[in-house]
C-alpha positions in Angstrom: 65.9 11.3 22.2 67.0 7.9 20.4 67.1 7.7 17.0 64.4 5.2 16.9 62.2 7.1 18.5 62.9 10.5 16.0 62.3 8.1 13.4 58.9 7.2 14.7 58.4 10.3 14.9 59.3 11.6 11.1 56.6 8.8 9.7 54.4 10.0 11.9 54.6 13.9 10.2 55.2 12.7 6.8 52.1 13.4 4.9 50.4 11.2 2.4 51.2 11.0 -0.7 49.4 14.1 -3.3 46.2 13.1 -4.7 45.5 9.9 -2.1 42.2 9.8 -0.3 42.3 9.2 3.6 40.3 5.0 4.1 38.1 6.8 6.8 36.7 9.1 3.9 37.0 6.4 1.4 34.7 3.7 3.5 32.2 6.4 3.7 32.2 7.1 0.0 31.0 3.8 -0.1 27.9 3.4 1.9 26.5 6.7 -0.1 24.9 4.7 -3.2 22.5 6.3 -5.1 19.7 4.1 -6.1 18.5 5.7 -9.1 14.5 4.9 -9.8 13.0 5.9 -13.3 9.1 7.6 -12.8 7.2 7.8 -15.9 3.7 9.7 -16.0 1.9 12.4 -17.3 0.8 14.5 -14.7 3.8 16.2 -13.2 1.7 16.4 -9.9 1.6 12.7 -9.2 5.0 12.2 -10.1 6.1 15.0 -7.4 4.0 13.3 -5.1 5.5 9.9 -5.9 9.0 11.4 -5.2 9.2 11.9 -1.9 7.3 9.0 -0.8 10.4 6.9 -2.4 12.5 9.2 0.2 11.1 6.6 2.0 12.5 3.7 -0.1 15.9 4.6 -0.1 18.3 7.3 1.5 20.0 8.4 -1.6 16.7 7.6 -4.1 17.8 9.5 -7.1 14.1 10.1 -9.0 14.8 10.8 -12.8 11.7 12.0 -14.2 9.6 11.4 -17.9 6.6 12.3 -18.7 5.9 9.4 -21.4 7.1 5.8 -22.5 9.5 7.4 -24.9 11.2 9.9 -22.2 11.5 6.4 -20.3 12.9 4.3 -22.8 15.3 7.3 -23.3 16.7 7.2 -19.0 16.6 3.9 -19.4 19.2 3.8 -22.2 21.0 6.8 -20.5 21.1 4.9 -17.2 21.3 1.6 -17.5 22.5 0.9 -13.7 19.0 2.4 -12.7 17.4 -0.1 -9.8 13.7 0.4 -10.7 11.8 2.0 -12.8 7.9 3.2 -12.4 5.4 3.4 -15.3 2.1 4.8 -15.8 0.3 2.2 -17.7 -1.9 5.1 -19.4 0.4 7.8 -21.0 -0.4 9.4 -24.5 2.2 7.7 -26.5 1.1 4.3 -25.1 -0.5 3.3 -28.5 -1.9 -0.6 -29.1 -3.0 -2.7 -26.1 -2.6 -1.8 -22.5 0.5 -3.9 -21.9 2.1 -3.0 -25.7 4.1 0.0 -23.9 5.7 -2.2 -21.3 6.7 -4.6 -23.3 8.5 -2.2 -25.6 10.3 -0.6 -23.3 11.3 -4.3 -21.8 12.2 -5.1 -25.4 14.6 -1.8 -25.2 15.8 -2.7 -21.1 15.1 -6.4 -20.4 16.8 -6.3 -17.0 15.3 -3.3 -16.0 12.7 -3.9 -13.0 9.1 -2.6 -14.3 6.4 -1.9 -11.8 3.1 -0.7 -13.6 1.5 2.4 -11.9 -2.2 2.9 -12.7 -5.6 4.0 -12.2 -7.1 0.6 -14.0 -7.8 -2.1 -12.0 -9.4 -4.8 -14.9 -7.9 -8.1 -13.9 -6.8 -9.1 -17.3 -5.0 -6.3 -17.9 -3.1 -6.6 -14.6 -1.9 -10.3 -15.9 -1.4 -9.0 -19.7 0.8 -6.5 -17.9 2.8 -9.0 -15.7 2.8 -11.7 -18.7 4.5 -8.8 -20.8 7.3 -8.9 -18.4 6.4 -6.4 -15.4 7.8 -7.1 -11.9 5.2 -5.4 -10.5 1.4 -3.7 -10.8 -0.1 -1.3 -8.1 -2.9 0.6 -8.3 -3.0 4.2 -7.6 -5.6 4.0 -5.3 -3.6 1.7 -2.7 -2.0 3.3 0.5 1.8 4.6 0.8 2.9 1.8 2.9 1.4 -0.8 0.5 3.4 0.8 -2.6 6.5 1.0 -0.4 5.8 -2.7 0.4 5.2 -3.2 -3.1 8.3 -1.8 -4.4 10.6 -3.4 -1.7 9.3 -6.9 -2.5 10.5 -6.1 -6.3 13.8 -4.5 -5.0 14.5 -7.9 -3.5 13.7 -10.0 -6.8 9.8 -11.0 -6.4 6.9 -10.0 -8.1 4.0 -8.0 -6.5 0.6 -9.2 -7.6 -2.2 -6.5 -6.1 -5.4 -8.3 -4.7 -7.3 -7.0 -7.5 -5.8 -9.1 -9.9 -8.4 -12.4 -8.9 -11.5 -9.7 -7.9 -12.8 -10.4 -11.8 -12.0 -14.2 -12.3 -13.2 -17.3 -10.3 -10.7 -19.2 -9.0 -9.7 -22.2 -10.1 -10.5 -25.9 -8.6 -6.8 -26.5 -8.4 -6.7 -24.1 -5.2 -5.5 -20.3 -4.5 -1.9 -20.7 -6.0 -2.9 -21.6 -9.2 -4.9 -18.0 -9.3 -1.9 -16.6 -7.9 0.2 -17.6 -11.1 0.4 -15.9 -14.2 0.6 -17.8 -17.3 4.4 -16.8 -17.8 4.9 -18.2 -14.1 2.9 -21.5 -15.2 5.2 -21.9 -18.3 8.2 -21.6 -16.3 7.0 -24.1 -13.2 6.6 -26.5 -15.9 10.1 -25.8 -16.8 10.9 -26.6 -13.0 9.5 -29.8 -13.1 11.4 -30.6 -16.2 14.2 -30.1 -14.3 15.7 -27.3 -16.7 18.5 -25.1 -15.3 17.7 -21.4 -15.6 19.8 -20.7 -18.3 17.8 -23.1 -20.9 14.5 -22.3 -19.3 15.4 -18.3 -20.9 16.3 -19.7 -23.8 13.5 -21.7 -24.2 10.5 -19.0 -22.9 12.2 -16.1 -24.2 13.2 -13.9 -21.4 16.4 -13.5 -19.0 17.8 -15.2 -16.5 17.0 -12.9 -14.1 13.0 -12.6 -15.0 13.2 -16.6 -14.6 14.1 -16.1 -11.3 11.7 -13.7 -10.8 9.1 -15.5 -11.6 10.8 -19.0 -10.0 10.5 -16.5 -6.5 6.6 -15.7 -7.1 6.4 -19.4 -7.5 8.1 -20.2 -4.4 5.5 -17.4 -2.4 2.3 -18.6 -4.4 2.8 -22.3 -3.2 4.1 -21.5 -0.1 7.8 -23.4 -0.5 11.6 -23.0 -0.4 13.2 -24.5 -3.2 12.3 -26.3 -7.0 11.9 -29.5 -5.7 9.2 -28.3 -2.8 7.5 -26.2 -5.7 7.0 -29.3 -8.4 5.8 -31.7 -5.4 3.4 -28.7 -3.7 2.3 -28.4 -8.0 1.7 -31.3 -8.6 -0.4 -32.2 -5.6 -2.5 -29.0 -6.5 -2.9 -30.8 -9.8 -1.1 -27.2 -11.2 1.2 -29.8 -13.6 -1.7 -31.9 -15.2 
């Protein structure tokens, strides 16, 4: 046997060094991520319910239950990596207007991704609820497969507006996409057409950057485009910017 060869041989046999992880076992480490999903409501049977439908959603969907806006606020704080989190708009410590509970616990986790679970269906408090900073508001009367849809469509950083939200409200003369928009989305299409970066157009409206692009991708669906400059010509043809 050559030396060469019994020298192939020896680094072959010698073991790694203590305490460092095989890259087979390491690369698979890495496609388990947990997506961790905050479900706040009352009834502990709903929220059972709930949990294995967002099986569905995600392979490793970590559900952290609360039964109230305060137990919420409190994951939220606790996990602040958490993807999504899902409120009942009714619980008992809700206190003040429909939409005041959301927008406290926004106030508390402003880049937290709120969908609005609920039995209400009153169009003006689905917008008051989206205005206050929600990504999202689904009934609890819709299917599985819509609230999967729902929540997928927030996952990848757009809003979900349920049909319901223009049942009680004509629509205006302007055309379907103007119904589509919530006055927060109006604000910041203005902002478009002004020509502001992202950055100013939080500063100026109050919110992050990442709720202005939020809303900048509901605009894009509502009036059926790809980019700002598409979205200001399609607005102002709708007469959306007079």
């Amino acid at each position: 046997m050559t030396m060469r060869f019994r020298g192939l041989i020896r680094c072959a046999a010698r073991p790694a060094p203590f305490g460092r992880m095989p890259r087979a076992r390491t690369m698979a480490g890495r496609m388990h991520t947990t997506m961790k999903i905050i479900l706040a409501d009352d009834h502990a049977l709903f929220r059972e319910g709930v949990q294995y439908l967002l099986a569905s959603l995600h392979e490793h969907a970590a559900v952290l239950h609360a039964q109230d806006y305060a137990g919420a606020a409190a994951l939220a704080g606790q996990h602040p990596d958490a993807a999504l989190a899902l409120i009942d708009l009714d619980m008992p410590d809700r206190a003040g207007a429909p939409d005041a509970g959301i927008a406290r616990l926004l106030a508390l986790a402003p880049t937290l991704p709120v969908v609005v679970l609920s039995a209400c269906e009153d169009p003006a408090v689905i917008r008051g609820v989206l205005d206050a900073g929600a990504m999202g508001f689904i009934p609890k009367r819709e299917q599985a497969a819509v609230m999967l849809g729902a929540l997928r469509l927030v996952l990848a950083g757009g809003i979900y507006v349920p049909p319901t939200a223009l049942g009680g409200e004509a629509r205006p003369a302007a055309g379907a996409a103007a119904a589509l928009l919530t006055p927060r989305q109006t604000e910041v299409l203005h902002a478009l057409a002004l020509g502001h970066p992202n950055k100013v157009i939080a500063r100026t409206l109050g919110m992050t950057e990442a709720t202005v692009k939020a809303h900048t991708g509901a605009i894009f669906r509502a009036l059926e485009v790809a980019n700002r400059a598409q979205a200001v010509r399609a607005a102002r043809q709708q007469g959306l910017l007079d």
